[in-house]
C-alpha angles and dihedrals in degrees: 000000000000104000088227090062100058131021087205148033109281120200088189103086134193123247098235082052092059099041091049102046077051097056102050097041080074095047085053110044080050085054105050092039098213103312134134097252131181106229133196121213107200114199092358103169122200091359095250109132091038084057080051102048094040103081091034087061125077123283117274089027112141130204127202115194113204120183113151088211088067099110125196081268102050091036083054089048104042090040090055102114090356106156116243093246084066122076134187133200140161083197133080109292121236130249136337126334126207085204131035116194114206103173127180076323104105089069090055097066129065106235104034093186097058088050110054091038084056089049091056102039096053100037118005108102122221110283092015133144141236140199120196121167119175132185100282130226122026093218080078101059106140148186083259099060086051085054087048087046093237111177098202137349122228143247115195093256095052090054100055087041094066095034085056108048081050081059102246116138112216115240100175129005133183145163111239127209109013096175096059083048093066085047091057096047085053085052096055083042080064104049097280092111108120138180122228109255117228090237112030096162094067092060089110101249115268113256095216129062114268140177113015093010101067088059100117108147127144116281103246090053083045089057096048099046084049091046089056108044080041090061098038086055086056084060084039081056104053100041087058089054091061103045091257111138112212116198110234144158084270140038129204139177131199109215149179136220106256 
């Protein structure tokens, strides 16, 4: 979760959340084929997806979560009951990582390129592997990216533009929740429609939770809306085995250091 959508660790999570950490555990646990890996999570929020992954990855597999929004207070509230196998750090983290995890991270800065080349430089092994997904389709900029302070959303070529100057290869691609992506359309039909600001990390930082935190329904709806865009990610899946791009409301890459 997006630290500028909660002030606190939430236990109540969305069910895009939820379809999409399950998604990707099984991009993953392709990806690492078994083995004990050392995996960064860049801009991991409250922690929560790296508590997820932990016990799916090989024994004796370690996770370092590194967000520098994570204050002494937040550090204090998302480490509580951490295993020792999870780190977390505002600073910068130590060492070489099999896995770097660049979730829903590289829109939020203002040169992409020089991020993700930095990221791979300083603490992507030789051989290793990275997974970056970003908000998809600028035609869908809304008044939500400018809360979340995005600085941009992604085509496909633009994603592989960027991943590629920072000199990743891109071993499998996909679009991810398609459904959600014609909701948002319907949403931009309605005045929702925005355009990117020059500067979104100056817009002051919104006292009350937004985005994935208001989501308080009921928990059977919560378990159907889960059970749908689960089982849509299955179909997401399998189109990306076989080379097919979905368009979706995001967009992610497996790569792997050039």
């Amino acid at each position: 979760m997006d630290l500028v959508e909660a002030k606190g660790f939430s236990q109540n999570r969305h069910p895009w959340e939820m379809a999409r950490a399950a998604f990707f555990d099984r991009v993953i646990l392709n990806a690492i084929s078994g083995k004990p890996v050392r995996i960064l999570d860049v801009g991991c929020g409250d922690a929560w997806f790296a508590r997820q992954l932990l016990p799916r990855v090989a024994p004796g597999s370690t996770m370092t979560g590194w967000d520098i929004a994570l204050d002494e207070e937040r550090l204090a509230v998302f480490s509580d009951g951490l295993p020792p196998a999870i780190d977390l750090t505002r600073t910068d983290p130590q060492g070489l990582f099999d896995l770097i995890l660049c979730m829903d991270v590289i829109e939020h800065v203002p040169d992409d390129v020089e991020f993700l080349s930095d990221l791979c430089q300083r603490f992507l092994s030789r051989g290793g592997q990275l997974l970056c997904t970003v908000p998809a389709w600028p035609s869908l900029f809304s008044t939500h990216d400018v809360t979340l302070k995005h600085f941009r959303r992604y085509t496909p070529a633009m994603g592989i533009k960027a991943l590629t100057a920072a000199g990743l290869t891109a071993r499998r691609t996909g679009g991810l929740f398609h459904s959600l992506a014609m909701v948002r359309r319907l949403q931009i039909a309605r005045g929702a429609r925005a355009e990117p600001l020059d500067d979104p990390l100056s817009i002051p930082a919104s006292h009350e939770s937004v985005g994935l935190a208001t989501w308080n329904a009921p928990k059977v709806i919560t378990g159907l809306v889960t059970g749908v865009l689960t089982a849509e990610g299955l179909v997401s899946g399998a189109a990306s085995r076989l080379g097919i791009e979905l368009p979706g409301l995001s967009w992610w890459a497996l790569c792997t250091k050039v």
